[in-house]
C-alpha positions in Angstrom: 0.0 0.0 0.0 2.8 2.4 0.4 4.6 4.3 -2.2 7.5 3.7 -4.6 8.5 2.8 -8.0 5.1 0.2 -9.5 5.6 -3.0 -10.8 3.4 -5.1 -12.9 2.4 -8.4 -10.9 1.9 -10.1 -14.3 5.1 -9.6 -15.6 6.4 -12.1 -12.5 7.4 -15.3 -11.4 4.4 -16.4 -9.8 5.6 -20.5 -8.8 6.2 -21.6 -12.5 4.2 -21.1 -15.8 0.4 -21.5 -17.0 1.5 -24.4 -19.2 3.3 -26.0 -16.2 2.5 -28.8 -13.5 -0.9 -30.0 -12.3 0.2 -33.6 -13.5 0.1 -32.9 -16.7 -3.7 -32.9 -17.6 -4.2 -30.4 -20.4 -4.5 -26.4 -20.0 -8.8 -26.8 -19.9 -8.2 -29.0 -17.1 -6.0 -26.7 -15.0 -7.9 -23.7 -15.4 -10.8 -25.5 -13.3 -8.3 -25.9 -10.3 -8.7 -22.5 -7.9 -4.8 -21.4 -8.2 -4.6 -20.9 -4.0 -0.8 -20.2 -4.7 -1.1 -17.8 -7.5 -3.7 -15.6 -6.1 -1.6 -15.1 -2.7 1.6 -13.8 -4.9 -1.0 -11.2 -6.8 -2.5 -9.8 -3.8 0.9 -10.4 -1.8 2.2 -7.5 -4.8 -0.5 -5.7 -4.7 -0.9 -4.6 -0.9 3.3 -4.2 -1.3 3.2 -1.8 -4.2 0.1 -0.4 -7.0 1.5 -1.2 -10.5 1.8 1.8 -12.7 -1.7 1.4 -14.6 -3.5 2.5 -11.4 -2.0 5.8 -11.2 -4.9 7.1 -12.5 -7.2 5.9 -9.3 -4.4 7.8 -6.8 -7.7 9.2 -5.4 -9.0 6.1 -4.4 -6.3 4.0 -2.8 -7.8 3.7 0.3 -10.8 1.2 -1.5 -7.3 -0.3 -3.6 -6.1 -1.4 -0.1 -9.3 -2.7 0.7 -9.4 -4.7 -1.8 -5.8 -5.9 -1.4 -5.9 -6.0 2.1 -9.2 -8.0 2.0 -8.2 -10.3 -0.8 -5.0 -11.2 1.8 -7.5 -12.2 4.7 -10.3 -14.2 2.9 -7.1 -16.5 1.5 -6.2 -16.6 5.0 -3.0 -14.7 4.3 -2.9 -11.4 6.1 0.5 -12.2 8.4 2.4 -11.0 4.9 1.7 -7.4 5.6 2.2 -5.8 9.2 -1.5 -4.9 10.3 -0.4 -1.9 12.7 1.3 -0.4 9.9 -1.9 -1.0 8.1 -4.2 0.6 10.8 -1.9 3.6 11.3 -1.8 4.1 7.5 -5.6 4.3 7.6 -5.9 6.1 10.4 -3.7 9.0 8.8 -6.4 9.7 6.1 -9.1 11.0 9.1 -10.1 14.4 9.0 -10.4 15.7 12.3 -12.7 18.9 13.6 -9.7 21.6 14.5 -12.2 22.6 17.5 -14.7 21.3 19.2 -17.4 23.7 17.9 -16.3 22.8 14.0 -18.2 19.4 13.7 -20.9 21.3 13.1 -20.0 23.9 10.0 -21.7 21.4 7.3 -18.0 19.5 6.9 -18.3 16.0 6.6 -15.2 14.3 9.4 -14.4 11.2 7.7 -11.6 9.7 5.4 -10.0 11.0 2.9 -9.2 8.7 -0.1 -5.7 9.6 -0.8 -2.9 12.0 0.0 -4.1 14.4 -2.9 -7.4 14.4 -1.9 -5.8 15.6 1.4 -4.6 18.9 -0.2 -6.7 22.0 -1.6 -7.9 21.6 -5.1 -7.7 24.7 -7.3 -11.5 26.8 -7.8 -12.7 24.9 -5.0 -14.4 27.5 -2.3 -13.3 25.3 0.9 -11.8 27.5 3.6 -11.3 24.6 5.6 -9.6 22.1 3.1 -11.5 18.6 3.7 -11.8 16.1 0.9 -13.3 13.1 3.1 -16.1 11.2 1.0 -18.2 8.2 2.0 -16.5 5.9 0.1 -13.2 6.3 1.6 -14.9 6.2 4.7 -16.4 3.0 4.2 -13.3 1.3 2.9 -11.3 2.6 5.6 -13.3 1.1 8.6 -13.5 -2.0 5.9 -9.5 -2.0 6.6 -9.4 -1.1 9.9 -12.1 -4.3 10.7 -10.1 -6.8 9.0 -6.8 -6.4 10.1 -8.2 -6.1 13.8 -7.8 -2.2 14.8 -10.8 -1.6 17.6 -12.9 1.1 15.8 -14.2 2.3 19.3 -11.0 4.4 19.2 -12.0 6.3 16.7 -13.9 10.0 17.2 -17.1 8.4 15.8 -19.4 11.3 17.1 -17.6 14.1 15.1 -18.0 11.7 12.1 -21.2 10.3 12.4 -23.1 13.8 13.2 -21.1 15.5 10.2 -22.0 12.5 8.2 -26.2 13.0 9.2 -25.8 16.0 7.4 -24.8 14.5 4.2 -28.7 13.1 3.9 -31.1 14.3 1.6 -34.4 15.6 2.3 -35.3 12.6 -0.2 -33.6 10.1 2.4 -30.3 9.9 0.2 -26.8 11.1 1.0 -24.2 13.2 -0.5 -20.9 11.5 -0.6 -18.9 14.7 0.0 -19.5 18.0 1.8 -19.0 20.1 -1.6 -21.3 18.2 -3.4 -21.9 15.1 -5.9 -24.0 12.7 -7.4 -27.0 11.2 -4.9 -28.0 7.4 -5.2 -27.9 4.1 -3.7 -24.0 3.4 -3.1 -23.7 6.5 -1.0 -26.6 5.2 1.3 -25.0 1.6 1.2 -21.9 3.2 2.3 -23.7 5.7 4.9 -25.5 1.9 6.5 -22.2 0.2 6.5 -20.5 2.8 8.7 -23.2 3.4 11.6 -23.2 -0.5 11.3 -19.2 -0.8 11.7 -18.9 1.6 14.5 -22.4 0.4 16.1 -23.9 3.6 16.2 -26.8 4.8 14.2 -27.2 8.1 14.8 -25.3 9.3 11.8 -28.6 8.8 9.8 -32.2 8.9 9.4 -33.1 4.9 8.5 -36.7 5.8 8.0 -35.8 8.5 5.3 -33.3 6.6 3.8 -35.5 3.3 4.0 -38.0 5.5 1.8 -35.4 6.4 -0.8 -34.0 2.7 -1.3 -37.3 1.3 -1.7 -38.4 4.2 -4.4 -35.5 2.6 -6.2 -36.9 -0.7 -6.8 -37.7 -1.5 -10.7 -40.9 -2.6 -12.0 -39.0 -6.1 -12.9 -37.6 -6.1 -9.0 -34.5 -5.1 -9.2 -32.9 -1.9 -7.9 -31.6 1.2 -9.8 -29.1 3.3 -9.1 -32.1 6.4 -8.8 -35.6 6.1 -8.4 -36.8 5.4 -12.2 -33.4 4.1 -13.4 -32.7 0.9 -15.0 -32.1 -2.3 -12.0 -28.6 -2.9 -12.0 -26.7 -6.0 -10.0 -24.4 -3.3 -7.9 -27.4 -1.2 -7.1 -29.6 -4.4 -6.0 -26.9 -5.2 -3.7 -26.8 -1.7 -2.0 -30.0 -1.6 -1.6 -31.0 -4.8 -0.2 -27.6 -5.0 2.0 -28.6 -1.3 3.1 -32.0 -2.7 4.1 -30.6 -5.5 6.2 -28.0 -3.7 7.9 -31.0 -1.0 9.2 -32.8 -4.2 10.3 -35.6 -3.6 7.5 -34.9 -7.4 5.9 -35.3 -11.2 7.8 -32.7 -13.4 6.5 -35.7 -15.8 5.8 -37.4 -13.4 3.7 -37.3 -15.6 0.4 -38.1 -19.0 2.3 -41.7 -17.5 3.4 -42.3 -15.2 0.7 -43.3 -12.3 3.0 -43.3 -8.7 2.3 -40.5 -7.2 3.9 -40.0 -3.7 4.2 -42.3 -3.0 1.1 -39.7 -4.7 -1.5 -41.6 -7.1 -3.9 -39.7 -10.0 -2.9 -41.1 -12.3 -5.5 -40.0 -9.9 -8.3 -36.6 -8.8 -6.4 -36.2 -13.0 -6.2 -37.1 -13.5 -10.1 -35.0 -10.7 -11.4 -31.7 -11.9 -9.2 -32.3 -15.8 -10.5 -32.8 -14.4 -14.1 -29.2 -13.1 -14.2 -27.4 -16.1 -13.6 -26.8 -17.0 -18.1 -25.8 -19.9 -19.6 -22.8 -20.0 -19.0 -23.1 -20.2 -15.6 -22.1 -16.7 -14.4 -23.7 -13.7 -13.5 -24.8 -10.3 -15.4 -25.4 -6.6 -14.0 -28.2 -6.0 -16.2 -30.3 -7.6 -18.8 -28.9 -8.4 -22.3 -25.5 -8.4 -20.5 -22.3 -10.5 -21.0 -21.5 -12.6 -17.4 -18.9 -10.5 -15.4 -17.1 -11.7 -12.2 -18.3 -9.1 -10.0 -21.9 -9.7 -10.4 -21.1 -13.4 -8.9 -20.9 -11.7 -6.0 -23.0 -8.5 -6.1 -26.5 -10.5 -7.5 -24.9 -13.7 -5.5 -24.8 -11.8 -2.2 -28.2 -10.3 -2.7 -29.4 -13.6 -2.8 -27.1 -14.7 0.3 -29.1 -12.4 2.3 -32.3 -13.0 1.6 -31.7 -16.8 1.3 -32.4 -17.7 -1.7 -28.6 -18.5 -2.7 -29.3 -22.7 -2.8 -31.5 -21.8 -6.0 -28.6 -21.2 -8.2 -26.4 -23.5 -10.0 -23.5 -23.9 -7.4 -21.8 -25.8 -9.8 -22.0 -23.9 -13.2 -21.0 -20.5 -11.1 -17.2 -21.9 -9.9 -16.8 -23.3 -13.1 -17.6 -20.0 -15.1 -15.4 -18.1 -11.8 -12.3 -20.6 -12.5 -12.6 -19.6 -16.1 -11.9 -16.0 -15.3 -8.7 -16.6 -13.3 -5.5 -15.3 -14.2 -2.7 -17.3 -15.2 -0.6 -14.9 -13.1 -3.0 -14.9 -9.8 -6.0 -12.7 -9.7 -9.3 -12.6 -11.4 -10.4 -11.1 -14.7 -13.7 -9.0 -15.7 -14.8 -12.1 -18.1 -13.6 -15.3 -19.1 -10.3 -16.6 -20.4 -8.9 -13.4 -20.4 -5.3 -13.2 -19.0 -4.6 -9.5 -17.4 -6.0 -9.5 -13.8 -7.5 -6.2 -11.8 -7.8 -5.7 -8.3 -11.1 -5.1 -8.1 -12.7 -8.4 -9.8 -10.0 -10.1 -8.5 -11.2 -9.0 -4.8 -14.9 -10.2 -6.2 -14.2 -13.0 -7.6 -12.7 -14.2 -4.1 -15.5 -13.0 -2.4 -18.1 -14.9 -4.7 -16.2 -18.4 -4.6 -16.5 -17.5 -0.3 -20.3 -17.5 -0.9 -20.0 -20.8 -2.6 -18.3 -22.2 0.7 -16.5 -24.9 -1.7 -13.1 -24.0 -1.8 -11.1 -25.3 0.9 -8.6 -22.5 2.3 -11.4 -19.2 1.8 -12.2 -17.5 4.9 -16.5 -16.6 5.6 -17.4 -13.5 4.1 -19.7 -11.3 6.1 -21.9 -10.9 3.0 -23.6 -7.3 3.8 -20.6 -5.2 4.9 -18.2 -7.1 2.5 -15.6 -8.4 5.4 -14.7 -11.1 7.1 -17.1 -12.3 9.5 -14.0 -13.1 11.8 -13.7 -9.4 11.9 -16.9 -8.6 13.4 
């Protein structure tokens, strides 16, 4: 995670070639083997030193370590990196009121998602420079769960009654004091932080309860926006949201009830629908299968348990396809450059399977370990 001169994880010796070993079965054979060793060198690089490529996300790298860093735990891995360096890394992003009397001048108190976004930006009107967002937030307490920091310590209250005031009179949130786009991730994020630091007073759940549920589609999936098209990432927020406020049972699928006002038995249809042919999952209709969606539609379907209606089977086959031959997951199958980002999902959806030997339990709605709850 630190600094330095980036290099490209595919370019090295991971343990031997693509063509090599596994007793000699041919290359469609191997690729259905989960490559335990290979995955640990990619994310092992990647929570040492960001190749190059991701220069370009500097303002994220706070949710690239959470990735990395949570890639390292669910393979049971994270005695490579040194977790108080970690946590005090984190921890330096914080924005912190200068007085006591400034967590309330309409500044949001969380993290900021990089060391640029901790400087003033040019024809911003910011007197008190403060680039924290949501997000950041989120991915930082993500960190800070996982590699065992005790987020007690932390000045919640400054954070949490700044962050109240990122809500919308719609129910919605802000990610960022000086403004942004509104929709479900931010309220996703906004449920995932009171639920982290176990304190709920940093939103409204009966306004924001209203906005999610004025994003369900007429086919039962979530958009982004009330009116927008359902979309596997915004279904997830949503119904993860929902849960974490204590809106959803976990047995909501097995009865059929109406929860919350969702239309279950559309929200059920439209998740099972996306699972194509060749096993994986799509975001939207008339889609291509993507890894991520394995575990965005997968975990909406954890939660509301209905996950033993898809086809176990047919999902870690089409995941295995989209492995790397140099550790790491692709966006679709059989391609060979990894990213950090599916390669985090595609861990995180073969956890939901609970078939691979050596993959820690995910804590499906806040995306973390359930060891680090």
């Amino acid at each position: 995670l630190g600094s330095g001169e980036a290099r490209t994880p595919a370019k090295q010796d991971l343990g031997g070639s693509a063509g090599a070993g596994a007793g000699g079965r041919p290359p469609e054979m191997r690729k259905r083997d989960f490559a335990r060793a290979h995955h640990m060198a990619f994310f092992d690089a990647m929570a040492t030193e960001l190749p190059g490529d991701y220069a370009s996300q500097e303002v994220n790298h706070l949710t690239l370590g959470y990735f990395a860093i949570g890639g390292l735990s669910l393979l049971r891995e994270l005695d490579r990196v040194n977790k108080d360096e970690i946590a005090k890394w984190v921890l330096s992003f914080q924005v912190h009121p200068e007085t006591h009397g400034d967590a309330d001048n309409g500044l949001f108190y969380g993290f900021c998602g990089s060391r640029s976004t901790q400087f003033p930006l040019p024809n911003v009107k910011d007197p008190c420079h403060n680039g924290s967002h949501l997000a950041s937030t989120y991915s930082a307490l993500a960190i800070l769960k996982i590699v065992g920091y005790d987020v007690a310590n932390i000045d919640s209250k400054g954070l949490l009654s700044s962050m109240k005031k990122l809500q919308q009179p719609d129910g919605s949130f802000m990610p960022t004091h000086i403004g942004a786009e509104t929709d479900l991730r931010f309220v996703y994020c906004a449920a995932a932080i009171c639920s982290m630091l176990d304190d709920w007073t940093g939103m409204n759940k009966l306004k924001a309860k209203e906005y999610l549920l004025n994003c369900q589609s007429y086919d039962g999936g979530f958009g982004m926006v009330p009116g927008s098209e359902s979309h596997g990432g915004g279904t997830f927020c949503a119904v993860a949201a929902l849960h974490l406020m204590g809106f959803v049972q976990v047995d909501l699928a097995s009865n059929l009830r109406d929860s919350a006002s969702i239309d279950i038995h559309m929200l059920l249809e439209w998740c099972l629908q996306r699972q194509v042919t060749d096993g994986g999952f799509q975001g939207r209709r008339n889609k291509p299968s993507d890894t991520c969606y394995a575990f965005w539609v997968g975990g909406v379907l954890k939660i509301i348990d209905a996950y033993h209606l898809i086809d176990h089977c047919a999902l870690r086959e089409f995941l295995l396809t989209c492995q790397s031959p140099y550790g790491g997951f692709t966006k679709f199958p059989y391609d060979r450059i990894p990213d950090i980002y599916h390669s985090y999902y595609g861990l995180a959806a073969l956890s939901l399977l609970e078939e691979e030997e050596g993959l820690e339990p995910l804590c499906v709605e806040l995306g973390i370990l359930s060891a680090a709850l």
